[in-house]
C-alpha positions in Angstrom: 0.0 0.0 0.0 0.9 3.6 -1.4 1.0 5.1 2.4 1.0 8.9 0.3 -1.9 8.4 -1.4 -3.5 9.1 2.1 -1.8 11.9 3.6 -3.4 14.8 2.6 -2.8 18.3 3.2 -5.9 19.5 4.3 -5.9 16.8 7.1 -3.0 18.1 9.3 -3.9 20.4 12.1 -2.1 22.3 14.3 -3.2 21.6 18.0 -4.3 23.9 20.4 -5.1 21.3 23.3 -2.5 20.0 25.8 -4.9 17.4 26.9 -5.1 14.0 24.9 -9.3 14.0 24.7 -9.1 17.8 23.6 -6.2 16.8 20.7 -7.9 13.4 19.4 -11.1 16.5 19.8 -9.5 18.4 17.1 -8.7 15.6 15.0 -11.9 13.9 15.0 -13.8 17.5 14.0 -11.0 17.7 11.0 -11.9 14.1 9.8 -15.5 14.5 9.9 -15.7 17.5 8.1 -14.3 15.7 5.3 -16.4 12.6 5.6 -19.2 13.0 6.8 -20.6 9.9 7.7 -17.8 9.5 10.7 -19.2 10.3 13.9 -17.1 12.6 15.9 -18.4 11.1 19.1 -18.1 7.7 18.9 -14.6 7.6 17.6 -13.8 9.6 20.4 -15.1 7.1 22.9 -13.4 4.3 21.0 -10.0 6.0 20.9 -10.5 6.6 24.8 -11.2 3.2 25.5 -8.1 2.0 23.5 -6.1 4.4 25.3 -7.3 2.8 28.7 -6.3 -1.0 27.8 -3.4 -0.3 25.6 -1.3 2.9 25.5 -0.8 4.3 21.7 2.4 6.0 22.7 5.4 5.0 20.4 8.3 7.1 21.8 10.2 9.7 20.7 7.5 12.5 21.2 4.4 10.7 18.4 1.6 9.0 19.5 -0.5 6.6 17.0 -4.3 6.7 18.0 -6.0 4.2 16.1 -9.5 3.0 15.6 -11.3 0.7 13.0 -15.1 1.4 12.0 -17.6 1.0 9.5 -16.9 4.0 7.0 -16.8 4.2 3.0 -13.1 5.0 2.8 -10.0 2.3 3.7 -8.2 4.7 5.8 -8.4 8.5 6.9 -5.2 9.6 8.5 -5.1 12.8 10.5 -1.9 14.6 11.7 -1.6 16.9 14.5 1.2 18.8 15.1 2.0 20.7 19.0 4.9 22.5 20.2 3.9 23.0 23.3 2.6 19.1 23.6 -0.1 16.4 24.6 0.4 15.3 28.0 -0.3 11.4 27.2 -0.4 8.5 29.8 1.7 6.3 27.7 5.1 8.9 28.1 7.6 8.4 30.0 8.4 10.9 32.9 7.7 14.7 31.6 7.6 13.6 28.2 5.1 15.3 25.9 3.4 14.2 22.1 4.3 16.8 19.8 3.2 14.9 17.1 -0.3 12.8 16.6 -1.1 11.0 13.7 -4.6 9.5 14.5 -5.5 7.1 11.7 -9.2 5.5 11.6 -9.8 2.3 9.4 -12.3 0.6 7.5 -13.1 -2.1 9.3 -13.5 -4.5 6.0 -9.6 -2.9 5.3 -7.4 -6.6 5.4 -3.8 -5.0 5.8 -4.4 -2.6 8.8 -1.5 -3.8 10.9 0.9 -3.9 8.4 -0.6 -0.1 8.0 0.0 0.1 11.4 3.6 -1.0 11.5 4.7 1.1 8.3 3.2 4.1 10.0 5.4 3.3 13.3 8.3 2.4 11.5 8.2 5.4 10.1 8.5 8.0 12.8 11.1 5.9 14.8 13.8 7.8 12.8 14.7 10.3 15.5 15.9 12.6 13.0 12.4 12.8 10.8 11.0 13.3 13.8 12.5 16.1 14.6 11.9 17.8 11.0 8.2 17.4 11.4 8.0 18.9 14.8 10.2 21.4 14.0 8.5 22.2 10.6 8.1 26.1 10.0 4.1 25.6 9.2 1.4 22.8 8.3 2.7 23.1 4.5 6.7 22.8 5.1 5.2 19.9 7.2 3.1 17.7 4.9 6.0 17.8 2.3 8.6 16.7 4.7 6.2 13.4 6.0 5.1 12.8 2.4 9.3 13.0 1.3 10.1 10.9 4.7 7.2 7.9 3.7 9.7 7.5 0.3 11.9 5.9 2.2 15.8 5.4 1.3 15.3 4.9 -2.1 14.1 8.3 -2.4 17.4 9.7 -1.2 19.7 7.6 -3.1 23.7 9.4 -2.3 26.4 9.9 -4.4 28.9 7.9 -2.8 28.2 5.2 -5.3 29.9 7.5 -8.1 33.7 7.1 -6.7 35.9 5.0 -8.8 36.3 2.1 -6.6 32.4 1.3 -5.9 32.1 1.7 -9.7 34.5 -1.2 -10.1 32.8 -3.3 -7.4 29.3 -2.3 -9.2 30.6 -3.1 -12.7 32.7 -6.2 -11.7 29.6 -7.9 -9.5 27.4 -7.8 -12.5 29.9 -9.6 -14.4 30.4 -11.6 -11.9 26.5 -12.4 -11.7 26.2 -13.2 -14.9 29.6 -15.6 -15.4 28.4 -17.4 -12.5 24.4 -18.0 -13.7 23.2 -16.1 -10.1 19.7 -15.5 -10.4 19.6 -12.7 -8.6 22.3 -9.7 -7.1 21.5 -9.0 -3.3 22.8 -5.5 -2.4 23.2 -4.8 1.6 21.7 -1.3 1.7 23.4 -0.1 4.9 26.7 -0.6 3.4 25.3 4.0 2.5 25.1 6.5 4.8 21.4 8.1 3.8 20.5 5.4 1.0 20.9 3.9 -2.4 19.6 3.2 -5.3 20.5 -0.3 -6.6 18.1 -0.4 -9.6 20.3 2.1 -11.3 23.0 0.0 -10.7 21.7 -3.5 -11.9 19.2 -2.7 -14.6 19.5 -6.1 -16.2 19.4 -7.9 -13.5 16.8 -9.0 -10.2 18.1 -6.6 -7.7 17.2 -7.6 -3.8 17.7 -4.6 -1.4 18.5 -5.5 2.1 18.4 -3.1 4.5 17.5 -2.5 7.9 15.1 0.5 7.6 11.8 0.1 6.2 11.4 1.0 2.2 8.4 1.4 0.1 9.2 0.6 -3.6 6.9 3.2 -6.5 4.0 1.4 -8.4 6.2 0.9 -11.2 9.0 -1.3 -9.1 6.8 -2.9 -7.4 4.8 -4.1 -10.8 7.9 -5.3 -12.9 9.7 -6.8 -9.3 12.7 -6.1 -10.9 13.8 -4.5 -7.3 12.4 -6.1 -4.0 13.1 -5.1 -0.7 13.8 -7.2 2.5 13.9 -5.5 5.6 16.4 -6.9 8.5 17.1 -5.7 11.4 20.9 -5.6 12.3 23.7 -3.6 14.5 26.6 -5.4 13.3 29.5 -3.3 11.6 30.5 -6.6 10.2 30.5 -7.2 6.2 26.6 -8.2 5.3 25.9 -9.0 8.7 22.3 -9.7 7.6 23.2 -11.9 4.9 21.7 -15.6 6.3 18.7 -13.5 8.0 17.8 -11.8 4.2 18.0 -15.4 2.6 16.3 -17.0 4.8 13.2 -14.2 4.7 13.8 -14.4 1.1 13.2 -18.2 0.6 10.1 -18.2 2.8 8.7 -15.1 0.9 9.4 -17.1 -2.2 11.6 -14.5 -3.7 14.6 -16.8 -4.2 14.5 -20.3 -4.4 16.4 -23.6 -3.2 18.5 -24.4 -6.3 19.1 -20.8 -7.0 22.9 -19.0 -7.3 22.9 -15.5 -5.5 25.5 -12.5 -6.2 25.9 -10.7 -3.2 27.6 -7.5 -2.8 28.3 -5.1 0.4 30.4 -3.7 2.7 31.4 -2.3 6.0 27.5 -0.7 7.5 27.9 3.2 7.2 31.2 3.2 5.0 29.8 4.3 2.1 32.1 1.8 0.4 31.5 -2.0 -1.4 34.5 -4.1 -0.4 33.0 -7.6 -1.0 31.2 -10.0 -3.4 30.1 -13.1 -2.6 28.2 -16.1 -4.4 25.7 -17.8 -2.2 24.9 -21.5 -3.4 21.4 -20.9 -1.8 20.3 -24.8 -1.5 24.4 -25.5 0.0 23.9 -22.7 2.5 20.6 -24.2 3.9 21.1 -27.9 3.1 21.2 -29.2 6.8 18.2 -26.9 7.5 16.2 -28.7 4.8 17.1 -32.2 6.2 15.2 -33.7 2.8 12.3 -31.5 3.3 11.2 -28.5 0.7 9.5 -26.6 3.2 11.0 -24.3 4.9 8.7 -21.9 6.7 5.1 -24.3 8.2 2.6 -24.4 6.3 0.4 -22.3 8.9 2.8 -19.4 9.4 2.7 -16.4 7.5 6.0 -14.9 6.5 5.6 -11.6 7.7 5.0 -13.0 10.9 8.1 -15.2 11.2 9.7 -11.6 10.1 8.5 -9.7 12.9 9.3 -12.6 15.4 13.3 -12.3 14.2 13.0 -8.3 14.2 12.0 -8.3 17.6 14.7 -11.6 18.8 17.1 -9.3 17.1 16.3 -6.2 18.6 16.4 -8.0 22.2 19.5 -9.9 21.2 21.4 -6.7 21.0 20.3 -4.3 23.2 18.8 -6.3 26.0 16.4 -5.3 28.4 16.5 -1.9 30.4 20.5 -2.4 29.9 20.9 -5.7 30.7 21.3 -8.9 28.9 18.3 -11.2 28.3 17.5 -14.7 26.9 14.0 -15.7 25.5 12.4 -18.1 23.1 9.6 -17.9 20.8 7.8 -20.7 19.1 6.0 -19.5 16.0 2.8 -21.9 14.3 1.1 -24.9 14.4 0.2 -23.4 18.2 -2.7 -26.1 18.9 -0.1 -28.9 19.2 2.6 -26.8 20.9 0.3 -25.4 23.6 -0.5 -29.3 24.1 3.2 -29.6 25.3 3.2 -26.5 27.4 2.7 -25.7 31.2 1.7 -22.4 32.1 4.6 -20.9 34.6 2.7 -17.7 35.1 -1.0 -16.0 34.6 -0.8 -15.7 31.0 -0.6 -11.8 30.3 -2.3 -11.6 26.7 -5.7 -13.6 28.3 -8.3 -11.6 27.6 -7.3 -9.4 24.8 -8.6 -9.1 21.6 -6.8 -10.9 18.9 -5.8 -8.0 17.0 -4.3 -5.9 19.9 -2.6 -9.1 21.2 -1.0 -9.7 17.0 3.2 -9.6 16.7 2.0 -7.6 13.3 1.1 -4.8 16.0 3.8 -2.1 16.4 2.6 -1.5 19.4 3.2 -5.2 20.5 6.8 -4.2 20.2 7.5 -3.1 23.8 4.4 -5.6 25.5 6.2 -8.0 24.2 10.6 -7.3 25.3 9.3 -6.3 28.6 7.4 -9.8 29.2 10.4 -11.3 27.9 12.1 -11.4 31.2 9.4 -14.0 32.2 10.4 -17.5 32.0 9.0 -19.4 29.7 8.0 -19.3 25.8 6.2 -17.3 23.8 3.5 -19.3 21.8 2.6 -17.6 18.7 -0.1 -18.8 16.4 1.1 -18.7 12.6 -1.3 -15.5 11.9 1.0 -13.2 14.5 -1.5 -13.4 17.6 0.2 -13.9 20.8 -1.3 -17.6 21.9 0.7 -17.5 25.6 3.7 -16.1 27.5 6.0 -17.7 30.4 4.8 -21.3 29.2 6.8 -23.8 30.0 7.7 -26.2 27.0 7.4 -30.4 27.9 8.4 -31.7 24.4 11.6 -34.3 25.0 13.8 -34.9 22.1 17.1 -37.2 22.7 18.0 -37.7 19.5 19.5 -34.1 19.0 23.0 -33.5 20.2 23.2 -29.3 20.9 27.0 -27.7 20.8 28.3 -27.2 23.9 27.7 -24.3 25.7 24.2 -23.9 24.7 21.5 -24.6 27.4 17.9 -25.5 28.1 16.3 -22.9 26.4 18.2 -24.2 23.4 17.0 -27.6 24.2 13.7 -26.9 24.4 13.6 -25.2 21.4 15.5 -28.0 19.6 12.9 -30.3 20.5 9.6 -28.7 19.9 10.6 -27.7 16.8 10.8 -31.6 16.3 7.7 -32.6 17.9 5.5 -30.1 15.9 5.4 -27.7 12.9 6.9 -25.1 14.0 10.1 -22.6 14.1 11.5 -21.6 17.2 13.7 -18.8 17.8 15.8 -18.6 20.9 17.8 -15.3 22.1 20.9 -16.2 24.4 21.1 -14.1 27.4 24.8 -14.8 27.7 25.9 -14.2 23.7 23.0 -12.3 22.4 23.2 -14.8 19.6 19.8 -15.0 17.9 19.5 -18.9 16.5 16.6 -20.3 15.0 15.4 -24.0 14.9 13.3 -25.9 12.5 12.8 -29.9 12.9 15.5 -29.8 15.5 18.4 -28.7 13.3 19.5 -25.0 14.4 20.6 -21.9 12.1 22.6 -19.2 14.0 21.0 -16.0 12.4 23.4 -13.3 14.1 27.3 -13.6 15.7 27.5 -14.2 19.0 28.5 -10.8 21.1 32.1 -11.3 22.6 32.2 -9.9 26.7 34.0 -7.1 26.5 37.5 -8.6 28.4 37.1 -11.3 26.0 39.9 -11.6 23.6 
C-alpha cells in the first residue's frame, strides 16, 4: 500500500489542546468535516477506551491513536502537530506528544497492521522526527512526511559514483552473470542516507537488504525487478544480515532452493563496497532442509516469522533496560505446541482481543521485550497473535546432540521444533546470539557478542 496516497494536506492540524481527549477532539472535527458519515463522538469514545487498555504512545514524542469502523473509505489519517505538547499516559516521565497521527480504518480494510507497522516504523527515525516537529508551518510539514514515507530509495547518495564502488558495481554484475546467479543482493546499509540499486543492476533481479523500512513506487513494485527485504541488524560486520535476508527471502518465495545468488556489500555506514560473494542458496541451507522442501510451516505467515526475528534481534542486541536477556519464541502450528506447554505464570495476553494481542502490532513491540524477562516461551499462532507467554515447553527430544555451551532454552527449542510444525527462535542471554530451529536442526541468524575482556 501507497502510504502517500493518504496523507493529505488539508488533514493536518495544528493543536491547540494539551490534553489527549481535547487533541484526538481536534482531529476527530477535522476528519469529519471531510467525511461526513464518521461520527465525531463515537470515535472519540473508541479511541479513549483503547487508550485505557493499551497505551498508543510509540516514543520519541508521536503518538498513534488508532480506531477501526464502519466508514466508505479504507483509511483516513489525521496529523496533529503541538509545540507545546499532549500530555499522554503512555510517556515516560515529563515527556510530551508533539506529534499525533490518528489514523481511523475501515473495518473491511485486510492490511491494517501492516498499516500500522509502516506508519510506526516510520516516525522511529529520531531525525524525521524532529523535522516534522520542527516544521516552519502545516505546508513545510506535509511535504517533509510525504518525502520521509519514500523511504531510502528516495534519497539515493552519491557515494556510489567514486571510482572504486564503480568497479565493485561493474565487476559484480559480471560476476552475476559468469556465475548464472539468479539474482544480485545488495546490503543497503553498506550507505550513509541510502541507495539506489536499480540504477546500478538494470538487467538484473536486484534484492535490497536493508535494515530501515522501504516502500518501492507502483512501477517497481509491478515489474519486481527491485524487492526489498527488511532486516534488522547492529553489526558493523561485512553483510551481517546476509543468512537473515535469505532466509526471509526463501520463505517469501523470492529466491528459491537451487538458485545462485551475487551478493555484494560492505562495511554498514562506509559508504564503500569491499565484497562479493556467491551464495549457493540450497548449500547454505542444506542441513536446515534435512530432505524436506518446506521451509517456513505451512500455517505461518512470513511476515509473521519476520517480525518474530525483528524483535529476537532487537532484544539480542540491546537487552532489556541495559541488561542482557534470553527468550524463546515458538511460531505456528500453536494447537499442538500449547499441548506440550505448562503455564509458569497467569498468561498476560488472556483476555485481549486478537488483533491488539498480534506480533504484526507495532505497538506489540514493547508488551512484548518487557514480558520477555518472564520464564518461559512465547507461543505464537502462525497469523502473528500472541497464543501465551511464560509457558513452560514439555516436548523431549534425545536424538539431538546441541553444541556445547548452549542450554535448556536451546533444548527446548531443539525439541519442539521436532515434535511439531513449528520454528522456534531462541535469544541467548549470555551471547546475544539469535539462533533459529526448525525440525530440531538449528541456524545461528546473528554472531555471538564477545564480553567485553574477551579476547
Amino acid at each position: 500500500m501507497r502510504l502517500e496516497r493518504h496523507i493529505s494536506r488539508n488533514r493536518f492540524v495544528e493543536l491547540k489542546s494539551t490534553d489527549l481527549k481535547g487533541a484526538l477532539g481536534e482531529l476527530l472535527e477535522n476528519a469529519s468535516a471531510c467525511f461526513s458519515d464518521l461520527r465525531r463522538e463515537s470515535l472519540l469514545r473508541g479511541l479513549l477506551q483503547r487508550e485505557s487498555t493499551m497505551t498508543t504512545y510509540l516514543g520519541n514524542g508521536v503518538a498513534l491513536p488508532h480506531v477501526r469502523v464502519k466508514m466508505s473509505r479504507r483509511y483516513v489519517l489525521v496529523v496533529g502537530r503541538s509545540r507545546e505538547g499532549v500530555e499522554h499516559d503512555g510517556s515516560l516521565g515529563d515527556e510530551r506528544a508533539h506529534l499525533l497521527l490518528l489514523l481511523l480504518a475501515d473495518e473491511r480494510a485486510r492490511d491494517y497492521l501492516q498499516v500500522l507497522a509502516t506508519i510506526a516504523r516510520l516516525v522511529k527515525e529520531p531525525e524525521l522526527v524532529a523535522s516534522l516537529v520542527g516544521a516552519p508551518n502545516l505546508n513545510a510539514l506535509h511535504s517533509r512526511l510525504v518525502a520521509g514515507v519514500g523511504g531510502i530509495l528516495a534519497r539515493p547518495v552519491q557515494a556510489q559514483q567514486n571510482r572504486v564502488n564503480r568497479l565493485m558495481i561493474r565487476e559484480a554484475d559480471r560476476i552475476a552473470r559468469g556465475a548464472v546467479c539468479r539474482a544480485i543482493m545488495v546490503f543497503g546499509d553498506t550507505f550513509v542516507g541510502g541507495i539506489e540499486p536499480g540504477a546500478w543492476f538494470p538487467k538484473a533481479k536486484t534484492i535490497l537488504v536493508t535494515r530501515n523500512h522501504v516502500e518501492l513506487d507502483d512501477e517497481s513494485a509491478a515489474d519486481r525487478a527491485v524487492q526489498v527485504i527488511q532486516v534488522r541488524s547492529f553489526s558493523t560486520q561485512r553483510m551481517a544480515q546476509l543468512r537473515s535476508a535469505m532466509f526471509i527471502a526463501l520463505t517469501r518465495g523470492v529466491i528459491a532452493f537451487n538458485d545462485r545468488i551475487c551478493c555484494v556489500g560492505g562495511l554498514a555506514g562506509s559508504n564503500q563496497f569491499d565484497t562479493v560473494v556467491i551464495v549457493d542458496v540450497e548449500r547454505e541451507f542444506q542441513t536446515l532442509l534435512g530432505g524436506h522442501a518446506d521451509l517456513l510451516p505451512e500455517d505461518v505467515k512470513p511476515e509473521v516469522l519476520e517480525r518474530v526475528i525483528g524483535i529476537a534481534m532487537e532484544l539480542g542486541v540491546e537487552g532489556r533496560e541495559g541488561r542482557p536477556v534470553g527468550c524463546l519464541f515458538v511460531v505456528g502450528d500453536a494447537a499442538r505446541v500449547e499441548k506440550l506447554t505448562k503455564p509458569l505464570v497467569l498468561n498476560p495476553f488472556y483476555g485481549y482481543k486478537e488483533e491488539d494481542r498480534n506480533i504484526l502490532n507495532p505497538f506489540m513491540d514493547e508488551t512484548v521485550k518487557e514480558f520477555s524477562s518472564i520464564d518461559g516461551a512465547f507461543v505464537i499462532r502462525g497469523d502473528g497473535v500472541v497464543a501465551s507467554a511464560g509457558s513452560l515447553l514439555l516436548a523431549a527430544d534425545t536424538d539431538h546432540a546441541l553444541p556445547s555451551g548452549l542450554g535448556s532454552r536451546h533444548a527446548a527449542a531443539a525439541a519442539v521444533s521436532v515434535a511439531t510444525e513449528c520454528v522456534s527462535i531462541v535469544v541467548s542471554s549470555s551471547t546475544g546470539q539469535v539462533t533459529l530451529f526448525r525440525r530440531g536442526v538449528m541456524l545461528p541468524l546473528t554472531e555471538r557478542k564477545l564480553n567485553p575482556g574477551a579476547a
